[in-house]
N, C-alpha and C positions, 0 to 999 in steps of 0.2 A: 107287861104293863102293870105300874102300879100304883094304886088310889091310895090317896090321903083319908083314911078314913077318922080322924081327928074331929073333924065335925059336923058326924053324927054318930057320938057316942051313943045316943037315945033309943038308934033304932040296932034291928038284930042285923050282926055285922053278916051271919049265917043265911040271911034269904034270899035267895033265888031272884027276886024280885025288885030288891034293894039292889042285887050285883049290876042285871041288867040298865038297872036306872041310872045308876052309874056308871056303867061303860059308855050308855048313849050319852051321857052331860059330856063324858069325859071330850065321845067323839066329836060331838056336834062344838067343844069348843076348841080343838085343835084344827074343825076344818075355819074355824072362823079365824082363826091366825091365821091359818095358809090362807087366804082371802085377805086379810086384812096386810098382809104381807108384800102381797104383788099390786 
């Protein structure tokens, strides 16, 4: 898997926390395609 990380230059691309936050956006919006899909 791989994130756009373009924009949010601002924050540290290295945190633990930041990754997390992003994986769950990532997931929560590809299950919303899979929903919006069928």
């Amino acid at each position: 898997m791989e994130l756009n990380m373009d924009f949010v230059p601002q924050l540290p691309r290295d945190s633990d926390q930041l990754k997390q936050t992003l994986a769950k956006a990532h997931r929560n919006c590809q299950e919303m395609e899979l929903v919006g899909l069928q």
